[in-house]
Every structure is written in structure tokens, then in C-alpha cells.
N, C-alpha and C positions, 0 to 999 in steps of 0.2 A: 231534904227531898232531892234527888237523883235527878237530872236533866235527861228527857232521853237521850240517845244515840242518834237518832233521826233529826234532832233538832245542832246535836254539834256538830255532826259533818256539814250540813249543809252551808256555812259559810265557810268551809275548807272548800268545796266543788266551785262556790260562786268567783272564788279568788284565783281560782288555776283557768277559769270559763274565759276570764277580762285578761288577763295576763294572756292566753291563748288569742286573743282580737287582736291586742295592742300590736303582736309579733307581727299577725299577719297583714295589718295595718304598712308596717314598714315596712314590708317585703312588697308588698304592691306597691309602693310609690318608686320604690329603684328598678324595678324592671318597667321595662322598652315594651308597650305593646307589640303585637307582632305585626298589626298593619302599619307599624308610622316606619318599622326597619324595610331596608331596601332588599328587595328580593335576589338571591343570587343568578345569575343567567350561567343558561346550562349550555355546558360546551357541545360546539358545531363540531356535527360528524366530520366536516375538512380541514378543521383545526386538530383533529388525531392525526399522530404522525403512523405511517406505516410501520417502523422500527422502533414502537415504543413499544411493542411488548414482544420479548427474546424468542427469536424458533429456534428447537432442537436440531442442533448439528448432526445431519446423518451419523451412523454410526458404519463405521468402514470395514467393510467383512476380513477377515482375517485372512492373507493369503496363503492358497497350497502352495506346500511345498511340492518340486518335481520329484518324479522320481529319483532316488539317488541321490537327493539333498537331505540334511537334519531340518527337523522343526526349529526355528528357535527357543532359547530358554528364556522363560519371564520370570525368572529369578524364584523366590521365596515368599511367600504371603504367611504371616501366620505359622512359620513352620513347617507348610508343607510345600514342596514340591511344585509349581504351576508351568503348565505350558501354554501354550499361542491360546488353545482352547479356553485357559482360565478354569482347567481341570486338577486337581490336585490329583498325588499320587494315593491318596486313601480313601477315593471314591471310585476308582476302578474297580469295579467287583473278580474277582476269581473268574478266569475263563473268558472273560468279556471278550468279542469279538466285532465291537463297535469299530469304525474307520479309524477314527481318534487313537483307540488305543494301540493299533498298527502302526499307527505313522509315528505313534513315541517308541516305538523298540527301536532305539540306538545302541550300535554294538564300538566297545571304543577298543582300541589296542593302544598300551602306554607306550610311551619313548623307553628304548634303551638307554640305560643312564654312562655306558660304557660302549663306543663306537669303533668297529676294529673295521670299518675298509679303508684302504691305504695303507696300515699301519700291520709292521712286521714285529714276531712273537719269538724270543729264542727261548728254548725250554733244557733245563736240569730233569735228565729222567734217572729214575730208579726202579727195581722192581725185580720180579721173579718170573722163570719158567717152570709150570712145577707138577705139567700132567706127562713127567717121561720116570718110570720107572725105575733106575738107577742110578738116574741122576735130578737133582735140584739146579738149575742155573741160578745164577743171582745178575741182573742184569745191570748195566755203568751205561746212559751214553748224551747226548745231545740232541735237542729238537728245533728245528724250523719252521714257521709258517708265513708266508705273506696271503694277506686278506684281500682280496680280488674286490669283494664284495663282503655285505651281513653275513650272506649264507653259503659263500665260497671261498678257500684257501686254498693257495697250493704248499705244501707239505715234503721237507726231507729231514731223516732223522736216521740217527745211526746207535747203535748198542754194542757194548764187548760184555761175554759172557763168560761168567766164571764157574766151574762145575764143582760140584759138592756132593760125594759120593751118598747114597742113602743108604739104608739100611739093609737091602737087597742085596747086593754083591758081598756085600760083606757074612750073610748068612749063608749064601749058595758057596763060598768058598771055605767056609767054620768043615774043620775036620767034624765027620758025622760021629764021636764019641761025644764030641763037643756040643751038640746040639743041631749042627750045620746037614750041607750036604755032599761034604767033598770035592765040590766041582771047581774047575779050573773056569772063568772067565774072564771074555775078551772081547768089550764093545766095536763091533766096527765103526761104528761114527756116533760123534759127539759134536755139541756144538759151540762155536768159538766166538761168533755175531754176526751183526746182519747191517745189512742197509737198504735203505727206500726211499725212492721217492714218489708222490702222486699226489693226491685232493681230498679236501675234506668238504664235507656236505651238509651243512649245520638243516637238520632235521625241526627242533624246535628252539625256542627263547622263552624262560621262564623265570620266574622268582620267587624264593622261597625264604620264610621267617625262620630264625635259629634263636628260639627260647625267648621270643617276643620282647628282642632285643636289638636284632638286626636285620635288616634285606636286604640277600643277596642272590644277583641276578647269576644265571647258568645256560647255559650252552649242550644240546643232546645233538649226535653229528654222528654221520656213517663216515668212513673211510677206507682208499683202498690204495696198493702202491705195488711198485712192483720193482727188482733189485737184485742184490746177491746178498748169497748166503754162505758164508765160510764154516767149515766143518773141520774135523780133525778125525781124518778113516785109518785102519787096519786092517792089513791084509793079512791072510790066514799064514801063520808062520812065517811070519814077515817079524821084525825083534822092531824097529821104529816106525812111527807112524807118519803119517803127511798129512799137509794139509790141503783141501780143496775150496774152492769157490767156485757154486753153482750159480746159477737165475734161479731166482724165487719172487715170491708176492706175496702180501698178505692183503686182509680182511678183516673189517672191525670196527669198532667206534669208542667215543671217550663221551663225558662229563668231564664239563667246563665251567668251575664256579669263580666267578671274578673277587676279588677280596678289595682291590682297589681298583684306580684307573688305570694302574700297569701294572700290576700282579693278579695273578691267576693261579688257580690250584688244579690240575687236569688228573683224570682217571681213565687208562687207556687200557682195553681189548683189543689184541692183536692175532690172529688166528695165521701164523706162518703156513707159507708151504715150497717145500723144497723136496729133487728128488733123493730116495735114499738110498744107500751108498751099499752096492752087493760083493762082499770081499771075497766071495768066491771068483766071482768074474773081475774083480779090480776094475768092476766099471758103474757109473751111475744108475743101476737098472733093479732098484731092490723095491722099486713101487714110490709112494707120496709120504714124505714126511710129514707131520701139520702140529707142532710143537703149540701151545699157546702163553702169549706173552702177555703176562699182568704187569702194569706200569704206573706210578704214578710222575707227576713232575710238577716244576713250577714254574711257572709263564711270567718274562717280563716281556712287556710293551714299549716298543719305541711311542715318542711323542704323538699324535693324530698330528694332521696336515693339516696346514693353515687354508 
């Protein structure tokens, strides 16, 4: 016969009930009632010190800048950008016309990495004259500049010029079975070189990258001078010619790209003018010569001054 269930547990329950006394039996006798412990006393409001608990350090407005000062820069956070404001540059929105974002438009202009005031330039020029109808010049000569200033030199330079007949005289003189025109001619003036002196006016300062390998800074500059002009005239049934030297002056400007600290490569426009030579009268009265000189050269630089 089967004992119930109700009759086994019950001396399983009776045994965990006394084990459950015994525990709490011991746990009472090690604890302290709470009236035999001493009570703590509670701290007097003038035993708080005044400086025990930190004040926030003002925080110190940021100062404007005057007019005509930069903001300063607060360097980088993060990647972007931060000014005095503690504004990055990728939260300015488009068009924003906030005070802030005024007073950060700074405009910079770099250093010239190549310094010419004080410092004189003598130039190897070459080049051509080549809007005169019967004749090509090929032009030889030397240049000068000292640098007053960045944007100011005073300028002398001289050319000798070679003529090279073109294709013109030579057709107008072709016997006309030949294709020509039979005529006889005979230039009164031709040109032999020049000289000038005067100022150059350096216009702009720039620098440009060649094939994202180089930069190199350059030089844009008006120029003007004024001089003599030596010719070689003819007079009408006259058998040799002569030579004359007039006043003239030119007009014009160059590009000035520097390759080192004293080399330079220059490109000069020179728009001559002199009067022109009337063989009829054997005298200077034939109106304005205005020949133009393409040139280039190359510029060394004495040392900069200590």
C-alpha cells in the first residue's frame, strides 16, 4: 500500500521550517540593536565651509575684433575649421548674412617667393619685327632693369636689327612673263636698331601651375621709353644710302615668369615709333613710323641686398 503524498512531504516542510528558526536565531544575537548604538550628530550649519562646494567660473565673452583686425583662429576640432565663435566652417549655411560670418571673410595675399627691389636684372633679348611688308627684321640686343620697388624699375635696353627680304619685293620685281610685275624697287627707309630708356610698371603678381608639377610665379607690367631710332634711307636716284638717327619712343608691356631666384624668362611687346623718312624731300617728314617689336629674353638677377 502506497503512502500518500501529503503524508511524505510533510516531514520535508517541518525540516526546512527549524533550519529556517535556527538561521534567524543567529542572525539576531550578532546584530547591535539600534537603541544600545550611538546616534550620529548631524553636522552644524557653521561647520559648512563656504568653499566646499565649486562655483562656475564665469565664462568670458569672446572679444571683437576691430575693425580691420582678423578674428583669431581656434585651430581644428574634429576636422573642421573653428573660429573665436566655436563655429565650424560647415555650418555656415549659403548666403548667411549672420555678423559672425562677416567678420570671418579674410582675404590673404601670399609672399612673393622671388624679391626684386634693390636688385638689378640684365637681360639677353631675341626676337622679331614682323608687321613691315618687305621686310622681316630679326632682332640681337641687351637689357637692363633696376628695381626701385615690387612694382617699379627703371629700364634701358638696346636692339641691332637684321633685314631679311620677304617675298614681296622679290614678286613686284619677277619680269611679268614670269609671273612677277616688272617693277623696279627701292625702299626709302629700313630699319637698323633702336635704343631706350624709361620704367616699367608691374601691373599684376601671379602664379601659375605647369602640368601639376611646378609653380611658377610671373610678373604682367606696362612699359614705356623713349630714345633713338637709327634707320638706313634713300634718296630718289641717289646710287648709296645713309644712315639716320631719329628720337623715337615706344609702348608696350611684357610677361615675366621667374624659373629660379635669378633667372627669369620675359615676353616683350614693344610698339616703336619714329618719324618716317620722305625721299622726296631728303627730309624726316613722311608721317609716323610704329614698327612692332616681339622679343623674348632671359633675365639674371644680381644677389637681393642684405
Amino acid at each position: 500500500m502506497r503512502t500518500p503524498l501529503l503524508f511524505r512531504t510533510l516531514p520535508l516542510a517541518a525540516a526546512l521550517l527549524a533550519s529556517a528558526a535556527i538561521a534567524g536565531a543567529a542572525l539576531a544575537d550578532d546584530t547591535t540593536p539600534a537603541g544600545d548604538a550611538p546616534a550620529a550628530e548631524a553636522p552644524k550649519v557653521d561647520d559648512v565651509k563656504a568653499d566646499s562646494t565649486p562655483k562656475a567660473e564665469p565664462v568670458a565673452k569672446p572679444a571683437k575684433a576691430k575693425k580691420g583686425e582678423d578674428m583669431p583662429d581656434l585651430g581644428t576640432a574634429g576636422g573642421v575649421d573653428q573660429d573665436i565663435y566655436g563655429i565650424g566652417d560647415d555650418v555656415v549655411p549659403p548666403g548667411s548674412r549672420m555678423e559672425w560670418a562677416v567678420r570671418r571673410d579674410i582675404r590673404v595675399v601670399q609672399k612673393r617667393a622671388v624679391i626684386k627691389e634693390g636688385r638689378h636684372g640684365f637681360s639677353l633679348i631675341t626676337g622679331v619685327v614682323p608687321n613691315d611688308d618687305f621686310w622681316t627684321y630679326v632682332v640681337g640686343g641687351l637689357g637692363y632693369n633696376y628695381y626701385v620697388s615690387e612694382d617699379l624699375a627703371l629700364a634701358v635696353h638696346g636692339a641691332y636689327t637684321a633685314d631679311i627680304a620677304s617675298s614681296l619685293p622679290g614678286k613686284l620685281q619677277r619680269p611679268i612673263d614670269d609671273g612677277g610685275y616688272g617693277l623696279k624697287v627701292r625702299l626709302p627707309q629700313t630699319l637698323l636698331g633702336y635704343a631706350s630708356a624709361g620704367a616699367d610698371w608691374n601691373l599684376m603678381h601671379g602664379k601659375i601651375r605647369f602640368f601639376s608639377t611646378r609653380l611658377f610665379e610671373f610678373d604682367l607690367a606696362l612699359c614705356v621709353g623713349i630714345g633713338a631710332i637709327a634707320t638706313k634711307v634713300t634718296v630718289q636716284n641717289a646710287v648709296d644710302a645713309k644712315t639716320r638717327v631719329d628720337p623715337g619712343g615706344n609702348v608696350g608691356g611684357y610677361a615675366q615668369f621667374y624659373l629660379t631666384e635669378r633667372l627669369a624668362f620675359r615676353i616683350d611687346f614693344h610698339q616703336l615709333f619714329y618719324p618716317a623718312y620722305d625721299d622726296k624731300k631728303d627730309t624726316p617728314t613722311g608721317g609716323l613710323s610704329h614698327p612692332l617689336a616681339t622679343t623674348i629674353a632671359l633675365t639674371y638677377f644680381t644677389a637681393p641686398p642684405q
